[in-house]
C-alpha positions in Angstrom: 131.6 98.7 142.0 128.1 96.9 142.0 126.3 96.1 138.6 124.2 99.2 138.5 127.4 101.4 138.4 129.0 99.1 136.2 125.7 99.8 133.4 125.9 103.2 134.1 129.1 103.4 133.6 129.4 101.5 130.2 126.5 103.4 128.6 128.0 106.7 129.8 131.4 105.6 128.2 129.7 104.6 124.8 127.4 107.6 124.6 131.1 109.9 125.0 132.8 107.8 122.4 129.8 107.3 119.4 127.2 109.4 118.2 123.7 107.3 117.7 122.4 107.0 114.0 119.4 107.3 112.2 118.8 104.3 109.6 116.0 104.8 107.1 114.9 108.6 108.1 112.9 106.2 111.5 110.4 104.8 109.4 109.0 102.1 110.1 108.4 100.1 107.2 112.3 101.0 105.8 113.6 99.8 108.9 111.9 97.0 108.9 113.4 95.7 105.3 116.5 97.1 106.2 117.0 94.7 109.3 115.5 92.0 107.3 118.3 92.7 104.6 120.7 93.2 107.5 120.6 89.1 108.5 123.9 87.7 108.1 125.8 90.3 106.3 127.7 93.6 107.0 126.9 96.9 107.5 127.8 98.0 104.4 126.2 95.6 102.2 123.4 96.3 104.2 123.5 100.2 103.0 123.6 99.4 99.5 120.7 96.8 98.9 118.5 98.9 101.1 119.1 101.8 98.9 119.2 100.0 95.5 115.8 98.4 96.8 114.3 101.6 97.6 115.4 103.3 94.5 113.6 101.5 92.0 110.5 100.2 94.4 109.2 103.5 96.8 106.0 102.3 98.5 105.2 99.1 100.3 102.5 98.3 97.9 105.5 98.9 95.2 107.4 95.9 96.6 104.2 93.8 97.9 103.1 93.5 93.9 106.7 92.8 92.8 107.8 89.5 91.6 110.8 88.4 94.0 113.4 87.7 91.3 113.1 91.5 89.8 114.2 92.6 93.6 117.4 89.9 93.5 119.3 92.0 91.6 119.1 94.8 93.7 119.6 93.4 97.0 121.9 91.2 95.5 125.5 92.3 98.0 123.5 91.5 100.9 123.6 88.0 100.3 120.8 85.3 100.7 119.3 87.4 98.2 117.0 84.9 97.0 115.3 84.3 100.5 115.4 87.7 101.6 113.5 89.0 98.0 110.7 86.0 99.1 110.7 87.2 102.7 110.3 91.1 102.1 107.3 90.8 99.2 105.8 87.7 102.2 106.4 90.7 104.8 104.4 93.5 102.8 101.7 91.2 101.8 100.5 90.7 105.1 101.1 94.0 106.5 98.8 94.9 103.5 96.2 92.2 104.4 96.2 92.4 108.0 97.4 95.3 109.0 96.6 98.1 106.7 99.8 98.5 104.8 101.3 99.7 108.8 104.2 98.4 110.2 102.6 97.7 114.0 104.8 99.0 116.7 104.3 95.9 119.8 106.3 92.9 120.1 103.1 90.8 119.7 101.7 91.6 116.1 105.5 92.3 114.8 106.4 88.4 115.7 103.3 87.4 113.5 105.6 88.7 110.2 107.3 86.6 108.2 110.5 85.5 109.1 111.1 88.4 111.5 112.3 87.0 115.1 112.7 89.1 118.4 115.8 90.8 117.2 114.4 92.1 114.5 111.2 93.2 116.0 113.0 94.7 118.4 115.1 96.8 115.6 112.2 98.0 114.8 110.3 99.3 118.0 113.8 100.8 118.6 114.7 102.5 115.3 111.6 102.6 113.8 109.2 103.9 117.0 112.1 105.2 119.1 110.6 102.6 121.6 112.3 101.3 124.4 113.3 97.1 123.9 116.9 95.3 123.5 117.5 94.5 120.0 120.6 91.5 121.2 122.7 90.4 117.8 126.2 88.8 118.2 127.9 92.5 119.4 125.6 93.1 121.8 125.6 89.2 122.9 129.6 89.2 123.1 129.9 92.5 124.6 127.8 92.0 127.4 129.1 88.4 128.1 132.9 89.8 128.0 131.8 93.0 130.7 130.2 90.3 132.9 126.8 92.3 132.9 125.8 88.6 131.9 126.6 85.0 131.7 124.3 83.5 129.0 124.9 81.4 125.9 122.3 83.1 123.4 121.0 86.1 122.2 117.9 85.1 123.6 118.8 84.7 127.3 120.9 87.6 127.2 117.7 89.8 126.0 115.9 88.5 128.8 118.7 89.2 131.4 119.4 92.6 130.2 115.8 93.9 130.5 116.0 92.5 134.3 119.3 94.7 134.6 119.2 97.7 132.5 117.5 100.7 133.4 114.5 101.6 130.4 116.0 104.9 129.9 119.1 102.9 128.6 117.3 100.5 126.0 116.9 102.4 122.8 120.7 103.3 122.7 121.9 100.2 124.2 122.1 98.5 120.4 123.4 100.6 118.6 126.0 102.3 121.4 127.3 98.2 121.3 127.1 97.7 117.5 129.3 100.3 117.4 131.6 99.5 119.8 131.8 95.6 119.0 132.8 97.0 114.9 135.1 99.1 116.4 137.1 98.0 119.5 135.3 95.0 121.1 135.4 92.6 118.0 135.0 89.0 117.7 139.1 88.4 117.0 141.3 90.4 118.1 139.8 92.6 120.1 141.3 96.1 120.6 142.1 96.2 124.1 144.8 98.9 123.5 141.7 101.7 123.0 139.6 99.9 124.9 137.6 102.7 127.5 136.4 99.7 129.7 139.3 98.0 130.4 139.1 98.0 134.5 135.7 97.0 134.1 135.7 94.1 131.8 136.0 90.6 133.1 137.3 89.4 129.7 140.0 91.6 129.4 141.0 90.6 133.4 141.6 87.2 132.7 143.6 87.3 129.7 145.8 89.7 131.8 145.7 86.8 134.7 146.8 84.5 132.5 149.4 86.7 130.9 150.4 86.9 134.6 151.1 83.5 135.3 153.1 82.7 132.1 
């Protein structure tokens, strides 16, 4: 099997085995604080700052006005709390001043934000403008590390390698399809090989069988 039927045949498997989600209703602006929330914290805690945030403060020039500490509370369980509160009022400020109160939707002006790297500009074109790009956090990083769809040692070079391999028509469900899977199955310890649906394909999985092998 050569590495285009390998892709096809991991985003085919993924597609059959999750549904894709929505986060934020696709706006633009609510994804965008919601992956800057999302940094270093879980799913879940994710959910509930996002919508304790949005609860009290509805409009980006709600939350561009607002002193930081009054948003702590709120986005409190996703942790850094302090940092992130500084980062999201720093983030609507300038899409106020420079931008019109508009989230843009190209790599270029989204990398001028505050704090907000590739991955998260990425989340955004993706979730937020249903644009085609490679959002690469730790799942995606593992996951395609462990098929052997790349051999890279960050999040960075595995972004660049992907785009080389993966068809466009793949990218804006290659994220979340491996989010998903790396919560689920593929996860950091103790993966769940057992229910695995890419076992004959997954180089990781081969070797600890070798190795069972010859003990």
């Amino acid at each position: 099997m050569n590495l285009d039927q390998r892709i096809d045949l991991v985003m085919e498997s993924l597609m059959q085995k999750y549904d894709l989600r929505v986060f934020e209703g696709g706006d633009p602006y609510r994804v965008l604080i919601r992956t800057i929330l999302s940094q270093r914290t879980r799913d879940e805690n994710t959910d509930l700052a996002t919508a304790q945030l949005f609860s009290q403060y509805h409009t980006i020039d709600e939350i561009a006005s607002a002193d930081p500490t009054k948003l702590e509370p709120l986005i409190r369980p996703a942790g850094f709390y302090r940092v992130k509160a500084q980062r999201i009022v720093e983030v609507s400020k300038k899409l106020l001043d420079e931008f019109k109160g508009q989230v843009p939707d190209d790599i270029k002006n989204l990398l001028k934000l505050p704090g907000v790297g590739r991955k998260t500009a990425n989340c955004v074109l993706v979730y937020g403008f249903q644009k085609p790009a490679i959002p690469v956090d730790t799942h995606v990083h593992r996951i395609s590390n462990r098929l052997g769809l790349v051999t890279t040692k960050t999040p960075e070079e595995t972004e660049v390698e992907l785009e080389k391999i993966v068809p466009q028509e793949y990218w804006i469900e290659l994220n979340d399809l491996m989010v998903q899977f790396g919560q689920t199955i593929c996860r950091p310890q103790s993966p769940r090989h057992e229910e695995c649906p890419l076992q004959d394909i997954c180089d990781y999985y081969q070797n600890i069988n070798d190795k069972d092998n010859e003990e």
